[in-house]
C-alpha positions as a printed NumPy array, in Angstrom:
array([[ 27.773,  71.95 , 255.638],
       [ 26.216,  75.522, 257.015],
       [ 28.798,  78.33 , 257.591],
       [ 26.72 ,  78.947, 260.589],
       [ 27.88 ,  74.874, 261.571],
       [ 31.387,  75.471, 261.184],
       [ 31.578,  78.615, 262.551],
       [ 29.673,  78.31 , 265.647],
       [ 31.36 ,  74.709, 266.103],
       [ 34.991,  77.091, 266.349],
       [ 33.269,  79.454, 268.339],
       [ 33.206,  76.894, 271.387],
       [ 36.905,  76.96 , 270.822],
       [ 37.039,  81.018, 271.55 ],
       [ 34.936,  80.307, 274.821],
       [ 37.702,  78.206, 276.116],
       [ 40.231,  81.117, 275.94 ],
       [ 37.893,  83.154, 277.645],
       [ 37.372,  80.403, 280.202],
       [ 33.462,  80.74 , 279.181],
       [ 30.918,  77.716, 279.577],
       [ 31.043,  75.691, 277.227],
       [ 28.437,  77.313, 274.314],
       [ 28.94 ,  81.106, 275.8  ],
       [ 29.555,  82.643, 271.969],
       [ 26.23 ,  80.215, 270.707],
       [ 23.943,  81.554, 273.606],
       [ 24.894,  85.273, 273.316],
       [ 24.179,  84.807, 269.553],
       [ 20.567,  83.482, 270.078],
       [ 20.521,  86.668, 272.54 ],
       [ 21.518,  88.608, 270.593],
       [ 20.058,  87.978, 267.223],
       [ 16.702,  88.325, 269.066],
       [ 17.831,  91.679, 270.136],
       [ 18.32 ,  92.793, 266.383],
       [ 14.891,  91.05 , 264.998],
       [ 13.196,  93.302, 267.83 ],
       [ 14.885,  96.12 , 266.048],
       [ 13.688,  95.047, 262.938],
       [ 17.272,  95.144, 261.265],
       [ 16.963,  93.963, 257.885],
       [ 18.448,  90.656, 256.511],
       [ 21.615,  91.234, 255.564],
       [ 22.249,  93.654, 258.658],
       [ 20.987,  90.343, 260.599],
       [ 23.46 ,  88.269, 258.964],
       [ 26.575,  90.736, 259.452],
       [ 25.038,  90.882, 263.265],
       [ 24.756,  86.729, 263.779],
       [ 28.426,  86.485, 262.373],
       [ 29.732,  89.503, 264.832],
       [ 27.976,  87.724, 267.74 ],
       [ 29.259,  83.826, 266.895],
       [ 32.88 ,  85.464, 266.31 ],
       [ 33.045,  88.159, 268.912],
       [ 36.109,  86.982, 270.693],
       [ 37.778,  86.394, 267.777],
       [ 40.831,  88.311, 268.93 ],
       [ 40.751,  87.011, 272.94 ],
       [ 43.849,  84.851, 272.503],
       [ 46.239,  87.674, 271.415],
       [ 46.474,  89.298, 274.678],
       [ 46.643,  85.913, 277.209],
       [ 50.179,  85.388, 277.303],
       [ 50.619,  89.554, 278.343],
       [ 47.588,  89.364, 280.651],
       [ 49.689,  85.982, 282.1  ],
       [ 53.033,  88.312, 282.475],
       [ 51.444,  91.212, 283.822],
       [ 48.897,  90.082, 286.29 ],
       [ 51.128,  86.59 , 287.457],
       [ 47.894,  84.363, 287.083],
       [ 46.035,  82.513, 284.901],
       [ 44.572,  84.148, 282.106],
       [ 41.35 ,  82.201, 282.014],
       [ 40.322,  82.862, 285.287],
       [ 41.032,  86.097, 284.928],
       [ 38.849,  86.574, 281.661],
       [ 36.429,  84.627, 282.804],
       [ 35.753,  86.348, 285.921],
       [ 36.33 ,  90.092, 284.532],
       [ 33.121,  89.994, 282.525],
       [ 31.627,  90.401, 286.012],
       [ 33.133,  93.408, 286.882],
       [ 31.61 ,  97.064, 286.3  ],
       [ 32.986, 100.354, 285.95 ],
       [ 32.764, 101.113, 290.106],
       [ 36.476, 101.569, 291.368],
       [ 35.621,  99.403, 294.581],
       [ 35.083,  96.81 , 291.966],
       [ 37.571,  97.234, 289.731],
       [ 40.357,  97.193, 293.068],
       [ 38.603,  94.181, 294.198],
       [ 39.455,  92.414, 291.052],
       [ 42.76 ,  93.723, 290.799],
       [ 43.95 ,  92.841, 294.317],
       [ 42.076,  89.119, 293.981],
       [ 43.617,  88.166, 290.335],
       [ 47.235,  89.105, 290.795],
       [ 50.235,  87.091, 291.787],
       [ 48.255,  84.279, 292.499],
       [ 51.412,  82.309, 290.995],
       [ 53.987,  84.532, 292.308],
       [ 55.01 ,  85.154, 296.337],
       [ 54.121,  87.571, 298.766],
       [ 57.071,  90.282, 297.45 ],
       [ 55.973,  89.486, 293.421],
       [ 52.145,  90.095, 294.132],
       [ 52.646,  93.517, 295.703],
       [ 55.098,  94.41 , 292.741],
       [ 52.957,  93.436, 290.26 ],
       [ 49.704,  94.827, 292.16 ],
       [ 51.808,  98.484, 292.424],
       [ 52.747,  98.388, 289.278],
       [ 49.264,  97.686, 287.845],
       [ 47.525,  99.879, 290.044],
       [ 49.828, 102.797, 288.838],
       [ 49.297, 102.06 , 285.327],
       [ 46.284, 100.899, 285.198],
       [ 44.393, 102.421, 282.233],
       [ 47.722, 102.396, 280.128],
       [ 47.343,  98.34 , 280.434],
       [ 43.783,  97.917, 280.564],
       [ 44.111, 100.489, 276.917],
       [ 47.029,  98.031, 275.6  ],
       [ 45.112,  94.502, 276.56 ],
       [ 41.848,  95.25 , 274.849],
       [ 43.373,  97.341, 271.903],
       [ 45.6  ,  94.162, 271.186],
       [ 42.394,  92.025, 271.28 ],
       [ 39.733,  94.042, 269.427],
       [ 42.373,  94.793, 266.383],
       [ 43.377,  91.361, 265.765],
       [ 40.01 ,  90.424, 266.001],
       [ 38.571,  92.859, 263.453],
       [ 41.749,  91.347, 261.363],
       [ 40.884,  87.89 , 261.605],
       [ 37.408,  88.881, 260.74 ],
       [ 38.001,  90.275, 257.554],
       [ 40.608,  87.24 , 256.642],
       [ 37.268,  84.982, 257.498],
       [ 36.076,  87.574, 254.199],
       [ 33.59 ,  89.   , 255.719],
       [ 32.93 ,  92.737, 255.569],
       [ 33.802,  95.844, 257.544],
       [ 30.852,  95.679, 259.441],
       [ 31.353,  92.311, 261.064],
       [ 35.195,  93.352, 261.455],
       [ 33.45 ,  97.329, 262.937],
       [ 31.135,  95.4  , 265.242],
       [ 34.154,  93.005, 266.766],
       [ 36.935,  95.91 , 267.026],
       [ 34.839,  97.985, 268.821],
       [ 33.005,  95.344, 271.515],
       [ 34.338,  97.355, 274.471],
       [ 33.731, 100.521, 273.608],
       [ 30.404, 101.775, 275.854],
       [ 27.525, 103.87 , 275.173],
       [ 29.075, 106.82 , 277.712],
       [ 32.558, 106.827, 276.305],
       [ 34.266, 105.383, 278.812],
       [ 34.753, 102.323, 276.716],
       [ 38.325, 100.755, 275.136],
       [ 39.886, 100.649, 272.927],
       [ 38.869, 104.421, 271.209],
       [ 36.517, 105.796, 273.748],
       [ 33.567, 105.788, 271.249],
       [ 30.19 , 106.864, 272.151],
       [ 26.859, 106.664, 271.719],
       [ 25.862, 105.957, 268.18 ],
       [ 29.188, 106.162, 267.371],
       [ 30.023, 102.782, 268.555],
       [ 28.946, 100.331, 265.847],
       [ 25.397,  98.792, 266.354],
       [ 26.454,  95.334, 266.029],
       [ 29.125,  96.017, 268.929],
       [ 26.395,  97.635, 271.066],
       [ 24.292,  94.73 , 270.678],
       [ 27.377,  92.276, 271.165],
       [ 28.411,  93.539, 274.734],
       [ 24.694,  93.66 , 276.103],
       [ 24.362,  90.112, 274.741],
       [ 27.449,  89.229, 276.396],
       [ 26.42 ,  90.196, 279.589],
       [ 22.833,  89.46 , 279.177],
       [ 24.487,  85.416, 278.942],
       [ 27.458,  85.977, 281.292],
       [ 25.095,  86.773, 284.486],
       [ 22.066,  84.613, 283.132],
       [ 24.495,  81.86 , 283.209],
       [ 25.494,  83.045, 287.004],
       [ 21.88 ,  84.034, 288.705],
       [ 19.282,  83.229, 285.902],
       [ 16.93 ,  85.838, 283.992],
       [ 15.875,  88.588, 286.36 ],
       [ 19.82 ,  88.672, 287.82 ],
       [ 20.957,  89.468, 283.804],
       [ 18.014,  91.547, 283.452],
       [ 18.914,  93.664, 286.647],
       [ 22.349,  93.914, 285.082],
       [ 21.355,  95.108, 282.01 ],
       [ 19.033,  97.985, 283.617],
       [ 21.64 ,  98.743, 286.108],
       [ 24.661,  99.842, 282.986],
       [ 21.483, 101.377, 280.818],
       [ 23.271, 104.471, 279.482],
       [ 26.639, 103.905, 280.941],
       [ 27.935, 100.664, 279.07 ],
       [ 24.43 , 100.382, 277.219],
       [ 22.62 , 102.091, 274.516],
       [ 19.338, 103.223, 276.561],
       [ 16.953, 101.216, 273.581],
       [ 18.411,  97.952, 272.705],
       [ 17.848,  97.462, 277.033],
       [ 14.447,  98.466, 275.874],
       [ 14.382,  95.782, 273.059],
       [ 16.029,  93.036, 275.536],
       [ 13.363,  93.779, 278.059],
       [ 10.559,  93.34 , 274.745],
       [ 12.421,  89.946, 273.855],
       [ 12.847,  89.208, 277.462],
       [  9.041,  88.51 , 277.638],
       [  9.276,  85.399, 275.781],
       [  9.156,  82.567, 278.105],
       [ 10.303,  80.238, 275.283],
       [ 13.142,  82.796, 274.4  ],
       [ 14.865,  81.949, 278.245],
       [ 13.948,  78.025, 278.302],
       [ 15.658,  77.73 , 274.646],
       [ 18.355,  79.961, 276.116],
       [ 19.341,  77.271, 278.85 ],
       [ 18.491,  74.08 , 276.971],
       [ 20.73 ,  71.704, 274.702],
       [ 18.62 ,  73.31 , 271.907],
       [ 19.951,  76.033, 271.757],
       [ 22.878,  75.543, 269.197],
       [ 20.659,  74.296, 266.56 ],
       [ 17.926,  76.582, 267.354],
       [ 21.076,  79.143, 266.267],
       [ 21.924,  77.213, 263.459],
       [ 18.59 ,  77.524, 262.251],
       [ 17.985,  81.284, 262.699],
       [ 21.026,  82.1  , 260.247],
       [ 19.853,  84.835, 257.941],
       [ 20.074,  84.319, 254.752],
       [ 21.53 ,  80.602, 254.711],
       [ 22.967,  79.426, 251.713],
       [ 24.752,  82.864, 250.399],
       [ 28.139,  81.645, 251.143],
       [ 29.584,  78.727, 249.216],
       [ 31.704,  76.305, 251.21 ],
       [ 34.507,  75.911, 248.57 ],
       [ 37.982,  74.132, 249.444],
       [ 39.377,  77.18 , 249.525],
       [ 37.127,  79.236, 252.011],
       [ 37.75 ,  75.846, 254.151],
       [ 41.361,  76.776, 253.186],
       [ 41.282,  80.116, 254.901],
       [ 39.225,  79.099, 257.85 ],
       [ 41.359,  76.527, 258.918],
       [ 44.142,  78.9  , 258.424],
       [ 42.481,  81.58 , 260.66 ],
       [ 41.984,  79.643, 263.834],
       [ 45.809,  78.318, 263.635],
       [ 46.862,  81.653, 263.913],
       [ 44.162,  82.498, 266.509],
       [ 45.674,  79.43 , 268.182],
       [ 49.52 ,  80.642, 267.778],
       [ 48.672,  83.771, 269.346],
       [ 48.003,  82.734, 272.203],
       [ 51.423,  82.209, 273.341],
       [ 54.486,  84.202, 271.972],
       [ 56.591,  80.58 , 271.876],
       [ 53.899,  79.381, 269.288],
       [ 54.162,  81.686, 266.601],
       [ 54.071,  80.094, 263.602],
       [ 53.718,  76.821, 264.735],
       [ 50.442,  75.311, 262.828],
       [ 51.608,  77.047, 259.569],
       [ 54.737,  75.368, 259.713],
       [ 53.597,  71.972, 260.677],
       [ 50.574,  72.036, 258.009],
       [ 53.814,  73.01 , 255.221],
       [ 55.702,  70.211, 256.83 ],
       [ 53.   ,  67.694, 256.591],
       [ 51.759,  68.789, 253.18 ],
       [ 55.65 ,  67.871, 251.914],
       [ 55.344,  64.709, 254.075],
       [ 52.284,  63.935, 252.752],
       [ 53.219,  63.866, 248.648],
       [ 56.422,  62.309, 249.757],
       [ 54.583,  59.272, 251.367],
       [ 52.093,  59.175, 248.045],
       [ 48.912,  61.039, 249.628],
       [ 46.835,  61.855, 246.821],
       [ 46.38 ,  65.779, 246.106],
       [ 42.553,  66.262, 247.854],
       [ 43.734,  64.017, 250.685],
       [ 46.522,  66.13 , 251.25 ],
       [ 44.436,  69.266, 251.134],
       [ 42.413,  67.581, 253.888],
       [ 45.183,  66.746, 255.761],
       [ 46.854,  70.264, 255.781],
       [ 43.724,  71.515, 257.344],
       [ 43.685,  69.181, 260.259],
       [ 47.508,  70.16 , 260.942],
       [ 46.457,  73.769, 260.96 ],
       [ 43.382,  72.899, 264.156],
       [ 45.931,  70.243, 265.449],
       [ 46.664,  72.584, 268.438],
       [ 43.164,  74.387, 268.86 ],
       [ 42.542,  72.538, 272.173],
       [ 45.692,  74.837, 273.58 ],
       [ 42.826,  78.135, 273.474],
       [ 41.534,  75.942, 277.191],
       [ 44.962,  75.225, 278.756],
       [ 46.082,  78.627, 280.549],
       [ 49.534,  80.851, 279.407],
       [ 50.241,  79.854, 283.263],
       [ 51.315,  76.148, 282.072],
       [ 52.052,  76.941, 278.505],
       [ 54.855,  79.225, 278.777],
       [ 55.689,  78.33 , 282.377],
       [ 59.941,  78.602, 282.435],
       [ 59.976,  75.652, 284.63 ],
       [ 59.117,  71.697, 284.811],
       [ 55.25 ,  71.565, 284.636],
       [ 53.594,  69.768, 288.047],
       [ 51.415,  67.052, 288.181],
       [ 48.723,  69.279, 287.776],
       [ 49.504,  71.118, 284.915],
       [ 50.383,  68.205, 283.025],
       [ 46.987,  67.223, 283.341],
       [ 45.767,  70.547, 281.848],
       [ 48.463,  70.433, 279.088],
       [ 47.183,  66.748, 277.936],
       [ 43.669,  68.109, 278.12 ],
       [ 44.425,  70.211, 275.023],
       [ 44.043,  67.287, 272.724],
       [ 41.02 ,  66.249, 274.307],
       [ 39.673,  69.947, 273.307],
       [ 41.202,  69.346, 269.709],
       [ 38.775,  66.659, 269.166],
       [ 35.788,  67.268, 270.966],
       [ 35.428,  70.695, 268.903],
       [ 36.517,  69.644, 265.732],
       [ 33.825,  66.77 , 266.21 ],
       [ 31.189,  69.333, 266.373],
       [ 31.63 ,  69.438, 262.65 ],
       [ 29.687,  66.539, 260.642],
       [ 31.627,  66.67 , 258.248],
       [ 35.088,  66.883, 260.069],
       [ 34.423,  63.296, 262.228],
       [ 37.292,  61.782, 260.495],
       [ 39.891,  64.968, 260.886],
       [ 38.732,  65.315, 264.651],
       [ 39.805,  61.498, 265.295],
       [ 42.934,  62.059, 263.154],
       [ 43.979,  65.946, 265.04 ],
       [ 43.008,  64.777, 268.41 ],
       [ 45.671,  61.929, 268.177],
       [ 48.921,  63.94 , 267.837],
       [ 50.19 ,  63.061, 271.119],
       [ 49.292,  59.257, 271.025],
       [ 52.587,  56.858, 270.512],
       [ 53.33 ,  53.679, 268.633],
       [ 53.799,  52.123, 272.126],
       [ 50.85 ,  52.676, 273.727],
       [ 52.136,  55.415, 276.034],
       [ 50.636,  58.455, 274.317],
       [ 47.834,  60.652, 274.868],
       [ 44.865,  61.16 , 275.583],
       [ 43.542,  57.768, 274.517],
       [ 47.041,  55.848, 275.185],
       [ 46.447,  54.011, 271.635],
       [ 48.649,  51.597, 270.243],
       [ 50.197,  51.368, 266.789],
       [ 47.475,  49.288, 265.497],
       [ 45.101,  52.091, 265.863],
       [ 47.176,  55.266, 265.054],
       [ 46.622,  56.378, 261.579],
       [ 49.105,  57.704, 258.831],
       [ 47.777,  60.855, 258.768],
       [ 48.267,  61.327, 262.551],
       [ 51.306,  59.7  , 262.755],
       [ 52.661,  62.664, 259.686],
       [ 51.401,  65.007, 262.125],
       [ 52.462,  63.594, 265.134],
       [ 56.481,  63.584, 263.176],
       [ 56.003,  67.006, 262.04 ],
       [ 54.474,  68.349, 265.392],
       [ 57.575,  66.973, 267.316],
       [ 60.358,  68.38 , 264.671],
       [ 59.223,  72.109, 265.191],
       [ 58.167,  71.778, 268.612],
       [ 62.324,  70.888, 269.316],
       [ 63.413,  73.276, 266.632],
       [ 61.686,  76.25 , 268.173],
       [ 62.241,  78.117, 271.102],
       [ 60.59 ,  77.047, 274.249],
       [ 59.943,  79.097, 277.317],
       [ 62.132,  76.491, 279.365],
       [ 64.803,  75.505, 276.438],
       [ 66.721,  77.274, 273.125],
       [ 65.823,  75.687, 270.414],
       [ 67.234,  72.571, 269.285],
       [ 69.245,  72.455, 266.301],
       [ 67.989,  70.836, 263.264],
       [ 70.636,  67.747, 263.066],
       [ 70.246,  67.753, 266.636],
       [ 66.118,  67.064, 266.102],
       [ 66.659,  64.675, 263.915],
       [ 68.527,  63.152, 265.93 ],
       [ 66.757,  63.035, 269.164],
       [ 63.702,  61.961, 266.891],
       [ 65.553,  58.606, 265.557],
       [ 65.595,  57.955, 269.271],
       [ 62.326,  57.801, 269.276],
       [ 61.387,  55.894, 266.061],
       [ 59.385,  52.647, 266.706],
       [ 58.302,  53.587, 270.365],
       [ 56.643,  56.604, 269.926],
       [ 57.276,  57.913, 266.437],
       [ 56.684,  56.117, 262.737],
       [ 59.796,  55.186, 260.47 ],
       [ 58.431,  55.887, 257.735],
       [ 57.272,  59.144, 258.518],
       [ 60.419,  59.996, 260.237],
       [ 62.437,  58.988, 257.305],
       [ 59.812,  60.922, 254.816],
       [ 60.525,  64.203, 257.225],
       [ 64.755,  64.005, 256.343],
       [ 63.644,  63.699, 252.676],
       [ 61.526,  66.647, 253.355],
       [ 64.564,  68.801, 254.789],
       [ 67.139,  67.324, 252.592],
       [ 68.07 ,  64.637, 254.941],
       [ 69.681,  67.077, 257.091],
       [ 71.28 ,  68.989, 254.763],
       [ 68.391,  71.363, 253.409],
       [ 66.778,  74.421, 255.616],
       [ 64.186,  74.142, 257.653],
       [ 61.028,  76.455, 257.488],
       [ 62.388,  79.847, 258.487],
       [ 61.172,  81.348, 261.67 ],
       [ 59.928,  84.92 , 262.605],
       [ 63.378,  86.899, 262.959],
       [ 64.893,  84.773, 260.789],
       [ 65.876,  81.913, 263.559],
       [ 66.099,  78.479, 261.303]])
């Protein structure tokens, strides 16, 4: 297995919290890669530049749940739709007035509209500083180097200054971050009006957002006829996946597997301040269940990774349902359900992950048949899924939910024996009170301290 597979396989689940087509990261690093050939960067600046592009919104889900709070709407409309908007103020009010309080009433929307339109840059500096530091974290806990991590931190700054989060300009700014955000929009209009319309957009922010000669070297690769039909075709992800520079220098251990897994469960906790934590814990709790019910060691290690992505299909569901104080409509429950859907479909992206994407994408399905998404029966639920699917119920009850305290831990168990034979295994269940002492030990300690 490639890096280049793996990573550009998690990319697709960064353009769901950015409510991007389907592919968005993958397109603007074909764009963008061309960009730095045309340049004539040399290999290993390529390769630093390919992993900045496939891993650019590394940091988008930190900020949802605030942009959620602030602007009373959903947050992947909202990101979605603000990579159209420029610097003009006309634009920028237009925006405003039609993404706020779209969940709130009449008296909510013009408090929240006021109150953004008085602090405006104070916000707009907080959102995108949250995002572009955690990214450049995440980066470097992915090990790679300071320029990927540079290149990511610094993907709003623009070529006049004007940019977020530290008002860098001109060369300044990192050149893989200049080449990110003209990629980006090169793709984000492309994908709305086609070449000439991204082109036009591209001319139209030349030294404002845009270093003056990389829209020079876009217009060079933009001459390619090929370049634009690979752009828009289903070839285009392995087209990417075969333009990685220098293939083959990274070594796809267990451990780098380890760490990646790791990284998108906390990009996936992020994304909602009631989450934090969560896939760490459950991938602790099912590595205990796991050696308790006989797992061997390397299946366990398998297993731990697939409770860490177990939730990644949450990056598509907005902070609108997921931290929504109330009982969720008919509606939202179908978006909330979705999320396993996502789980699977991106995990399955990965060759070599077919099994864990069946096994992850089940964690809602019950013994009884009245799961989700597939409604399987116990005949065709797994043991691995059904560990997860006990440990994924324990701390979702013993943490705090935006519409309940937290439960309790003799109280979970509890409400879980209710549920043993219908929609939860016994064995697993009785493998989980082992794990915590049966009832007597501690359970994994929370952020704050909160058992």
């Amino acid at each position: 297995m490639a890096l280049s597979e793996l990573i550009g396989a998690l990319s697709h689940a960064l353009d769901l919290t950015e409510g991007q087509p389907k592919g968005h990261c993958i397109r603007v690093c074909w764009i963008g890669t061309h960009v730095g050939r045309t340049l004539g960067l040399d290999g290993a600046a390529l390769r630093e530049l390919y992993y900045t592009l496939l891993l650019k919104d590394l940091g988008c889900s930190s900020n949802a749940a605030r942009i959620c709070e602030l602007y009373l709407t959903d947050d992947l409309a909202f990101k979605r739709d603000f990579k159209t908007v420029g610097d003009g103020l006309p634009d920028v009010l237009r925006f405003v007035f039609c993404h706020t309080g779209l969940h709130a009433g009449l008296a909510g929307r013009l408090r929240s509209v006021v109150h953004i339109l008085r602090h405006g840059p104070q916000i707009t500096d907080e959102l995108i500083r949250t995002r572009c530091t955690r990214g450049a974290d995440i980066a470097r806990r992915l090990r790679f180097g300071d320029g990927v991590a540079a290149g990511i931190g610094s993907l709003d700054e623009h070529w006049n200054g004007r940019g977020r989060p530290e008002g860098l300009a001109g060369e300044a700014i990192p050149l893989y971050a200049r080449i990110a955000l003209l990629a980006q929009v090169i793709d984000v209009f492309h994908t709305l009006g086609g070449p000439q319309a991204a082109l036009a957009e591209a001319r139209g922010r030349s030294g404002t957002w845009f270093d003056p000669a990389l829209v020079r070297a876009m217009e060079h690769v933009a001459q390619d006829l090929a370049f634009w039909q690979t752009l828009s075709s289903p070839q285009v992800e392995p087209s990417v996946f075969a333009m990685e520079p220098g293939s083959g220098a990274v070594v796809l251990d267990d451990d780098y597997l380890d760490d990646i897994a790791a990284a998108f469960g906390q990009i996936v906790d992020s994304k909602s301040p009631f989450t934090s934590g969560h896939s760490a814990r459950v991938a602790d709790i099912v590595d205990a269940m796991a050696r308790r019910l006989g797992l061997p060691e390397a299946r366990r290690r398998w297993l731990r990774r697939g409770a860490l992505l177990h939730d990644v299909g949450k990056l598509g569901v907005s902070n609108s349902v997921l931290d929504k104080p109330g009982p969720l409509d008919a509606a939202e429950w179908v978006a909330m359900r979705r999320h396993a859907e996502h789980t699977e479909a991106i995990l399955a992206r990965i060759g070599a992950f077919a099994e864990l994407a069946t096994v992850a994408g089940a964690h809602h399905e019950r013994l009884d048949g009245n799961g989700y998404p597939r409604g399987l029966t116990a005949d065709r639920i797994t043991l691995e899924t059904r560990i997860i699917s006990t440990a994924d119920v324990f701390d979702a009850l013993s943490a705090d939910r935006p519409y309940r305290a937290a439960v309790p831990m003799a109280q979970t168990l509890e409400m879980m024996a209710g549920s043993v034979g219908t929609a939860l295994d016994p064995l697993c269940v009785e493998a989980l009170r082992q794990v915590l002492g049966d009832g007597c030990g501690q359970p994994p300690v929370r952020p704050g301290g909160v058992a």
